[in-house]
C-alpha beads as a LAMMPS data file, in Angstrom:
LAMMPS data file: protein, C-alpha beads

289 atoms
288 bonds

1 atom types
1 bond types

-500.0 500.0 xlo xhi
-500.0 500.0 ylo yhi
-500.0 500.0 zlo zhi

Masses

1 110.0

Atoms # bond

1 1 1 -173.457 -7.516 339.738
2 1 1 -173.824 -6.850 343.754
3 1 1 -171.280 -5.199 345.616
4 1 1 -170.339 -8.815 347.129
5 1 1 -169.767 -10.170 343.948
6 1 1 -168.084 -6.809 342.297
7 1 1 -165.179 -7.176 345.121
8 1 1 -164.125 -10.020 344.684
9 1 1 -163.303 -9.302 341.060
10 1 1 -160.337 -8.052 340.059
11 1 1 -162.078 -5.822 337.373
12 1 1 -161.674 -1.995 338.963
13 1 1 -164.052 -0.783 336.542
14 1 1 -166.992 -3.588 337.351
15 1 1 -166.225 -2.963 340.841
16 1 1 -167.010 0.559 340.133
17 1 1 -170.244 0.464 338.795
18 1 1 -171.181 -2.259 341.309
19 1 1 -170.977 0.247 343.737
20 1 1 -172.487 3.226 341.928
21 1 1 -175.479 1.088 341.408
22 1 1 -175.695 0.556 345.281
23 1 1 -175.942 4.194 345.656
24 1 1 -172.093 5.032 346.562
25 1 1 -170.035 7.979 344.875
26 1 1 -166.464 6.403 343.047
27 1 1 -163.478 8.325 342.288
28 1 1 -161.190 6.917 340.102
29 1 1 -157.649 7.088 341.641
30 1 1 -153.180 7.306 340.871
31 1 1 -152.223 6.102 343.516
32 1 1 -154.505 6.608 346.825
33 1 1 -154.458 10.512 344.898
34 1 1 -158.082 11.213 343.324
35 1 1 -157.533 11.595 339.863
36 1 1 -160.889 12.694 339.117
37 1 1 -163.204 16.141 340.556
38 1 1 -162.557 15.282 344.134
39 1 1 -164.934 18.587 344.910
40 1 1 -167.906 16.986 343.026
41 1 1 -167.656 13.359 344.084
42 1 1 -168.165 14.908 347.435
43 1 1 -171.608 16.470 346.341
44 1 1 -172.772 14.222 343.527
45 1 1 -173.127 10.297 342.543
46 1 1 -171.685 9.584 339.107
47 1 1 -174.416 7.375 337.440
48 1 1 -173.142 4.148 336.550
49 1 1 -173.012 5.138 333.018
50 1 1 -170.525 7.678 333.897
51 1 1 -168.495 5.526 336.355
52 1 1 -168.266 2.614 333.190
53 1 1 -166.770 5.597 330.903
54 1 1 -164.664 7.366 333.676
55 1 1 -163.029 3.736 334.880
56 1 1 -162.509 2.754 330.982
57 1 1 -160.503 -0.008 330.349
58 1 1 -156.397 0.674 330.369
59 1 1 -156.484 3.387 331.952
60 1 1 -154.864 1.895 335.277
61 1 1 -157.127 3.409 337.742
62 1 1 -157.153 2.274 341.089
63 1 1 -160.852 2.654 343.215
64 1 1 -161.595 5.154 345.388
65 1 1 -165.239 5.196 347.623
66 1 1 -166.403 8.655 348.819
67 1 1 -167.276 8.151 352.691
68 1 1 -170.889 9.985 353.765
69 1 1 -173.772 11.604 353.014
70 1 1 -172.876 11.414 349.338
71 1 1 -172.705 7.646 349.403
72 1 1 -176.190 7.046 351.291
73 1 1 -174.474 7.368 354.699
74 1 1 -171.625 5.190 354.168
75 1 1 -168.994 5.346 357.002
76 1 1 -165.754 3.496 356.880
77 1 1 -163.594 2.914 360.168
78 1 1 -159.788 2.737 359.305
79 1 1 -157.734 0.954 361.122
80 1 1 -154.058 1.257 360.421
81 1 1 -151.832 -1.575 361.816
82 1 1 -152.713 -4.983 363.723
83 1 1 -152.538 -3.223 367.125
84 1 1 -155.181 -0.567 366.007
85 1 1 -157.694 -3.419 364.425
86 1 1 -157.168 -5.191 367.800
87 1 1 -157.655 -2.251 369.612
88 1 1 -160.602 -1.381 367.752
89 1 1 -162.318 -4.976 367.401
90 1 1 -161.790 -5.873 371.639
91 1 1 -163.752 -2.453 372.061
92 1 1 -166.733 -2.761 370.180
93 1 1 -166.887 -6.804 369.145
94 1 1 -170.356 -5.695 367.992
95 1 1 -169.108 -3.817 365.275
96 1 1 -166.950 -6.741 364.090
97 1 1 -169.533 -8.961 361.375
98 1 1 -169.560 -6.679 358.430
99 1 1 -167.411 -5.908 355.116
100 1 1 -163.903 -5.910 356.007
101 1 1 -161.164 -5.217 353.835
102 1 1 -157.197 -6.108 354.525
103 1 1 -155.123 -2.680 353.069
104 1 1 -152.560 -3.143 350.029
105 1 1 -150.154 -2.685 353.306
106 1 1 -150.967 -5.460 354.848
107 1 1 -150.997 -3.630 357.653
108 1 1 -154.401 -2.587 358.545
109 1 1 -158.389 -2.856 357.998
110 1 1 -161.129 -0.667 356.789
111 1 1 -164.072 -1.780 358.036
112 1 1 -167.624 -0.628 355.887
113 1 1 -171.136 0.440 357.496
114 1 1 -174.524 1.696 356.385
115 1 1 -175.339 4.336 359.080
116 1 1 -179.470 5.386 359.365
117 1 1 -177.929 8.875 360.949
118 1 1 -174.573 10.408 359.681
119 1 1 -171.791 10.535 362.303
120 1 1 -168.881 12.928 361.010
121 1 1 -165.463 12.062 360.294
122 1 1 -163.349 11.780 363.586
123 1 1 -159.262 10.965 363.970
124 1 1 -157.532 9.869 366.729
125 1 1 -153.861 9.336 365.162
126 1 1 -150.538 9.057 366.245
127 1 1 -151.490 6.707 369.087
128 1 1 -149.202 3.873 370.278
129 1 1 -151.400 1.528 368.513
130 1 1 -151.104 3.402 365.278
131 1 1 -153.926 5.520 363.862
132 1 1 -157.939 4.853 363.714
133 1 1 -160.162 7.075 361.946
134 1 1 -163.925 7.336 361.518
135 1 1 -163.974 8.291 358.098
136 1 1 -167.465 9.719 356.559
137 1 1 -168.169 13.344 354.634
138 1 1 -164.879 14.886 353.541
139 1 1 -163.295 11.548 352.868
140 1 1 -162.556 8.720 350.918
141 1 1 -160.933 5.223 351.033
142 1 1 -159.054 3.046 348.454
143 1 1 -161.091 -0.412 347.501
144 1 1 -160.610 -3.693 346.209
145 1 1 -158.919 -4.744 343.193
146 1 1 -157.084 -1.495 343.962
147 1 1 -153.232 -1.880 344.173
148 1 1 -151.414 -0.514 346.862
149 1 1 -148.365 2.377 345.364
150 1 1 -145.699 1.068 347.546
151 1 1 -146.282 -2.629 348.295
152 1 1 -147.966 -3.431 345.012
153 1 1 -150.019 -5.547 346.900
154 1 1 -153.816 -5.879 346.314
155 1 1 -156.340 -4.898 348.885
156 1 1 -158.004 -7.711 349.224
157 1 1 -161.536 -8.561 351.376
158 1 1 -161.437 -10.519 354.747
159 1 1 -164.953 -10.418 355.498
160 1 1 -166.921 -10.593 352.486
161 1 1 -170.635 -9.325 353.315
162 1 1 -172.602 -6.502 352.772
163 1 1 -171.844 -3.269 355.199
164 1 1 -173.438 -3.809 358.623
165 1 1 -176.534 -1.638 358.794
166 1 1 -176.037 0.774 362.074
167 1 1 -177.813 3.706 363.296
168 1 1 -175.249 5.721 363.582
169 1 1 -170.986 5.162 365.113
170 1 1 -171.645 8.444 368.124
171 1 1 -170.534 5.809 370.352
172 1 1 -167.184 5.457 368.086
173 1 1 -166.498 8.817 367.728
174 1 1 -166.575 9.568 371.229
175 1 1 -164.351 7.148 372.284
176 1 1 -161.833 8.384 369.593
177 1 1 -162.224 11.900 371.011
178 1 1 -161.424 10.554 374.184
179 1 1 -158.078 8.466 372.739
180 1 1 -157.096 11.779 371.692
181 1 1 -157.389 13.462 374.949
182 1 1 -155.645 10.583 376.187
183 1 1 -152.865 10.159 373.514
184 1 1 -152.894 6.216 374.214
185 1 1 -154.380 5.897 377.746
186 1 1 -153.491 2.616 379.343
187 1 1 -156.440 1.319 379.773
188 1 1 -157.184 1.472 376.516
189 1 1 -154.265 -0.565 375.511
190 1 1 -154.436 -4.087 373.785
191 1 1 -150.849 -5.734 373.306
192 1 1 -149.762 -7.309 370.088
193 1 1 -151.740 -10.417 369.081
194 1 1 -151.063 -12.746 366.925
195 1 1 -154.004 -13.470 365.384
196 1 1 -157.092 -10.485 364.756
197 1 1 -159.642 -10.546 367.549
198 1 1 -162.232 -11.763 365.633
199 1 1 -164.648 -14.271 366.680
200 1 1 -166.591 -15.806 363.591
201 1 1 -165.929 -19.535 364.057
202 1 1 -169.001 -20.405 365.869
203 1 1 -167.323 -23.618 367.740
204 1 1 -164.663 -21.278 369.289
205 1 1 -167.403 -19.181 370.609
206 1 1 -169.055 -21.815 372.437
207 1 1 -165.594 -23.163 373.956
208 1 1 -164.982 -19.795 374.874
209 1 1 -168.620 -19.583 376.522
210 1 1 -167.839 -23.082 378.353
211 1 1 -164.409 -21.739 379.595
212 1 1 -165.879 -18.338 380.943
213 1 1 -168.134 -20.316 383.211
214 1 1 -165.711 -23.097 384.421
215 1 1 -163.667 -20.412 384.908
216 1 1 -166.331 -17.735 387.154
217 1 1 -167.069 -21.391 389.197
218 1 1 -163.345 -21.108 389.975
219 1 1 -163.201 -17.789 391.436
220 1 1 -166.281 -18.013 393.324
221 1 1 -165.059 -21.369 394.922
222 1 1 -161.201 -19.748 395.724
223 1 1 -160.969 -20.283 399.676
224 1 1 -159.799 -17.062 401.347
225 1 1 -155.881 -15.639 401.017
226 1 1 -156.138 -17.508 397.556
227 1 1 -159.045 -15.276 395.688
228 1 1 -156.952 -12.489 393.670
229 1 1 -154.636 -14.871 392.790
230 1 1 -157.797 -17.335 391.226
231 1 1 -159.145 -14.322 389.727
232 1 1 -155.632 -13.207 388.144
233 1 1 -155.444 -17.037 386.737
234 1 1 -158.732 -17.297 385.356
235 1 1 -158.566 -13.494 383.983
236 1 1 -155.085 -15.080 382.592
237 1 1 -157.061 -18.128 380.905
238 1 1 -159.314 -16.510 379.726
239 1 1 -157.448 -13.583 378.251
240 1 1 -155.793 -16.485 376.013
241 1 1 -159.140 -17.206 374.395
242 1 1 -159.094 -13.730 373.003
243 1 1 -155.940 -13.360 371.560
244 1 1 -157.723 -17.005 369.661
245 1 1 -161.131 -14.968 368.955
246 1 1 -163.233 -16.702 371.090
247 1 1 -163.647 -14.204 373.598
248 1 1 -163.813 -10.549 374.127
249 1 1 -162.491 -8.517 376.979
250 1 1 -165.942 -6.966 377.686
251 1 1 -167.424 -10.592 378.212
252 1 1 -164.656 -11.390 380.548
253 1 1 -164.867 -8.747 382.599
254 1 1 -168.812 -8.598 383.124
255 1 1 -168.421 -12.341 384.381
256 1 1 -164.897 -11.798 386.244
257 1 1 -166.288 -8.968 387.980
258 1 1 -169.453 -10.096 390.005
259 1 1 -167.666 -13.412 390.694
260 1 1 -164.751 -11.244 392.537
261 1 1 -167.415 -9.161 394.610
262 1 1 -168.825 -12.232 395.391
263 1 1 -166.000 -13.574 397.288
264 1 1 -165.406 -9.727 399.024
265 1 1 -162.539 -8.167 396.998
266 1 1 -162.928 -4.537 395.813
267 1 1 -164.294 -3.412 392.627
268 1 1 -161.045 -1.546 392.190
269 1 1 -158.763 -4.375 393.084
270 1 1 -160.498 -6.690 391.055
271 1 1 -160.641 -4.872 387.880
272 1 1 -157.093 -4.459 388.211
273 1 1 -156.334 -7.933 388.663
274 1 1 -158.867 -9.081 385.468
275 1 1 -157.574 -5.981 383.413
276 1 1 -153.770 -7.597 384.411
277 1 1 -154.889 -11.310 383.519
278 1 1 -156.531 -10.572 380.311
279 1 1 -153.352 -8.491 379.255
280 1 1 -151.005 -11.334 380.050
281 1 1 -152.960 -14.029 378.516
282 1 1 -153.406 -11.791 375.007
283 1 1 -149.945 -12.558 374.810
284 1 1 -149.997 -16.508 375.313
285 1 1 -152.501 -17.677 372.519
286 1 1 -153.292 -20.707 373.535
287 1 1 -153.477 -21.689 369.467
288 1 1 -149.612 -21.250 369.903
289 1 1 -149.366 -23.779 372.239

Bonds

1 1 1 2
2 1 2 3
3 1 3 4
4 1 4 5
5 1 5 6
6 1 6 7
7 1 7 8
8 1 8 9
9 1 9 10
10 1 10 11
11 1 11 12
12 1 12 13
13 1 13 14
14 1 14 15
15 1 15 16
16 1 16 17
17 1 17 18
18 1 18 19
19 1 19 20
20 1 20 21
21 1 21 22
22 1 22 23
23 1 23 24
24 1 24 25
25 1 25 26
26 1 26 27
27 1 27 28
28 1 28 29
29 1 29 30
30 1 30 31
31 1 31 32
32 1 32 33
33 1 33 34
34 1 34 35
35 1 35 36
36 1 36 37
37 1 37 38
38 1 38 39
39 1 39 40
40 1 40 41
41 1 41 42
42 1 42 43
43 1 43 44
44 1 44 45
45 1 45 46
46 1 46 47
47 1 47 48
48 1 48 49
49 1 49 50
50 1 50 51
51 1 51 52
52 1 52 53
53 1 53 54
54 1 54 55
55 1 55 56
56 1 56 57
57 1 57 58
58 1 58 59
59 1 59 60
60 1 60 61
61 1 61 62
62 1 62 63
63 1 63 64
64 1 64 65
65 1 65 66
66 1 66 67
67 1 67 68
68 1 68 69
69 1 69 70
70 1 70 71
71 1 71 72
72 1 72 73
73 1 73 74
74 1 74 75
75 1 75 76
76 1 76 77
77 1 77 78
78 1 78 79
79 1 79 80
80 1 80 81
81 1 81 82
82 1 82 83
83 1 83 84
84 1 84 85
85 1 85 86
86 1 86 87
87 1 87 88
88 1 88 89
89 1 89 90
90 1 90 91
91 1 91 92
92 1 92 93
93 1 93 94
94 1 94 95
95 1 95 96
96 1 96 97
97 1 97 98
98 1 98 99
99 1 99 100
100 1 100 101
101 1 101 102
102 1 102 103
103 1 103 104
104 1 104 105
105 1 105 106
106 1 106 107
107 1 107 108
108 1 108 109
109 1 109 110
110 1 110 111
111 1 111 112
112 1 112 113
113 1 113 114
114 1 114 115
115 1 115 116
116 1 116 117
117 1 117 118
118 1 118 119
119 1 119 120
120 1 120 121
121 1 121 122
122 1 122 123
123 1 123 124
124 1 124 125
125 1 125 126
126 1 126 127
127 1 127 128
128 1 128 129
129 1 129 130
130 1 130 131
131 1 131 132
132 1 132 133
133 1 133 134
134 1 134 135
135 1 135 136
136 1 136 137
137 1 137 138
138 1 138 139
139 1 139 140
140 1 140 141
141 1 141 142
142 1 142 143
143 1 143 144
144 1 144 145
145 1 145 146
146 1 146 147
147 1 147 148
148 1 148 149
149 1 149 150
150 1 150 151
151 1 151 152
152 1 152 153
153 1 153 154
154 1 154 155
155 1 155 156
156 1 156 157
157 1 157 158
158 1 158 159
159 1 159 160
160 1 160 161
161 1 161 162
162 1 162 163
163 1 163 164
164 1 164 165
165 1 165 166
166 1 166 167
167 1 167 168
168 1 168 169
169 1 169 170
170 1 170 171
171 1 171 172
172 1 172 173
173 1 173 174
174 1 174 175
175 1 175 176
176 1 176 177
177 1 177 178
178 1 178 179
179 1 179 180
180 1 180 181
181 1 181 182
182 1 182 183
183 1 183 184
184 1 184 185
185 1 185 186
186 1 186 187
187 1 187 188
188 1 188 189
189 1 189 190
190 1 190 191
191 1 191 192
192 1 192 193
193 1 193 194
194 1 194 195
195 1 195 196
196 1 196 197
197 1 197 198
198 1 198 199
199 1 199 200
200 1 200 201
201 1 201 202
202 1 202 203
203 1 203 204
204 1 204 205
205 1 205 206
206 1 206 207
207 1 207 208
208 1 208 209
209 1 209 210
210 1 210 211
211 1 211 212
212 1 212 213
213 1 213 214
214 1 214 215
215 1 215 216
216 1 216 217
217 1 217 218
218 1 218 219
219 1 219 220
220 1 220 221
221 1 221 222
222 1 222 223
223 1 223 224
224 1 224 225
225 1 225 226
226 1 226 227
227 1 227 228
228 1 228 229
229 1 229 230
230 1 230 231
231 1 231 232
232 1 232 233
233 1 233 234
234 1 234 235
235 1 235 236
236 1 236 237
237 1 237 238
238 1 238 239
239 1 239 240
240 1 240 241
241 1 241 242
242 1 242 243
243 1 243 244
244 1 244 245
245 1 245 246
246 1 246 247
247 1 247 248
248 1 248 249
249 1 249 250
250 1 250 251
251 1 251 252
252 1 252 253
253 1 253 254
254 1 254 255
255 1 255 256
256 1 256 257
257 1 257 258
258 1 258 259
259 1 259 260
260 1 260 261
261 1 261 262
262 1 262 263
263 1 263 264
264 1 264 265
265 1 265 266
266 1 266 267
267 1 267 268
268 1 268 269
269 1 269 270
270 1 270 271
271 1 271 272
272 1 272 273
273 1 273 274
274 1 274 275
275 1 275 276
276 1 276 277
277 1 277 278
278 1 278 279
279 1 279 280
280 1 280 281
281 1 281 282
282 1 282 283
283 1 283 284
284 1 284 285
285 1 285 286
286 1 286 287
287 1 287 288
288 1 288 289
């Protein structure tokens, strides 16, 4: 059985050796506590043999994958809480189309890669968005069919595929250092949505493609004593087609932005404005409407 098919079984101990076969170290787990030699997970793969008589049936594990070097470079990025995900998916929408799981507290994501290089574990917690961690050597994650100790609710997958192959997440763990210098910087910011920023609906993405350029044409063609405001409205249009997945901040900026230095407002004026739109229109969906 792949790993694709072993998660979405509600077998723990299939799931298990799914993964041991793919070349990950499994702990079983009480909890999210390792029940097993946390020390040698970190330094050896069970075989598969050993994972089917560790996870035996009854015994009421839950599953636990060992991040890193251990697992042939497998990195997880955990995001815990909506705000965090969002925060994390408008930042690097690259990073979005690969095995996603929803946590047993319905709260947050833990998003799987393959990485070529090994990137080590990085934290930045305690933010206003909640907390996002880079986990690889050191660390571990709770899996599907696992049950979550408090909710009793499953964690269950959201994106089921195999781990996006990367060569390494530097770029991630430097902009988590810098969220920890920052302790929440503004800029950074991404308000409550109400839906993950996730564009996978391939329609959406060419309506949101459509309405980035009708929306450029409108700034460039904003008569004079009229342009901020244009560029606040389309940043504000267009920051509503995020908030429905069809658009990423990034893409609406490096449109937004030429089309205001166009029409002679100031780089720093401009951003302002687009950073100000996109904000407001995060919170007014338009799939609310």
């Amino acid at each position: 059985m792949s790993i694709v098919n072993a998660l979405t079984t509600c077998d723990v101990r299939e799931a298990a050796i799914a993964w041991a076969k793919s070349g990950v170290s499994v702990i079983p787990l009480i909890g999210k506590a390792a029940a097993g030699n946390w020390k040698a997970a970190q330094e050896r793969r069970a075989s598969p043999l050993e994972v089917a008589n560790t996870f035996r049936p009854f015994k009421g594990y839950g599953l636990g994958i060992v991040c890193g070097a251990v697992s042939s470079n497998l990195i997880v990025i955990d995001c815990d809480g909506l705000e965090a995900s969002n925060l994390f998916w408008f930042t690097f929408p690259e990073l979005q189309e690969t095995l996603t799981v929803k946590t047993g507290s319905g709260k947050g994501y833990h998003l799987y890669y393959w990485c070529q290089s090994l990137t080590p574990t990085t934290r930045a917690v305690g933010l206003p968005q909640g907390n996002i961690e880079l986990r690889s050597s050191g660390t571990y994650v709770v899996a599907p069919p696992s049950t979550h100790p408090v909710t009793r609710a499953r964690y269950e997958i959201k994106e089921l595929m195999p781990p996006k192959v990367v060569p390494n997440l530097n770029r991630v763990a430097k902009w988590l250092q810098e969220l920890k210098a920052e302790k929440g910087g503004v800029e950074k910011a991404v308000p409550k949505s109400p839906v993950p920023l996730k564009a996978n609906n391939l329609r959406s993405m060419r309506y949101g493609q459509a309405a980035l350029s009708f929306e450029r044409l409108k700034v460039v063609q904003a008569t004079e004593g009229n342009r901020n405001n244009a560029l606040y409205l389309a940043a504000f249009n267009l920051g509503q087609l995020v908030a429905d997945g069809a658009l990423t901040g990034d893409q609406i900026e490096s449109e937004l932005l030429p089309a205001a230095q166009s029409v002679g407002l100031s780089d720093s004026e401009a951003l302002k404005t687009i950073k100000s739109g996109i904000t407001r229109g995060l919170t007014k969906p338009r799939s609310k409407r």
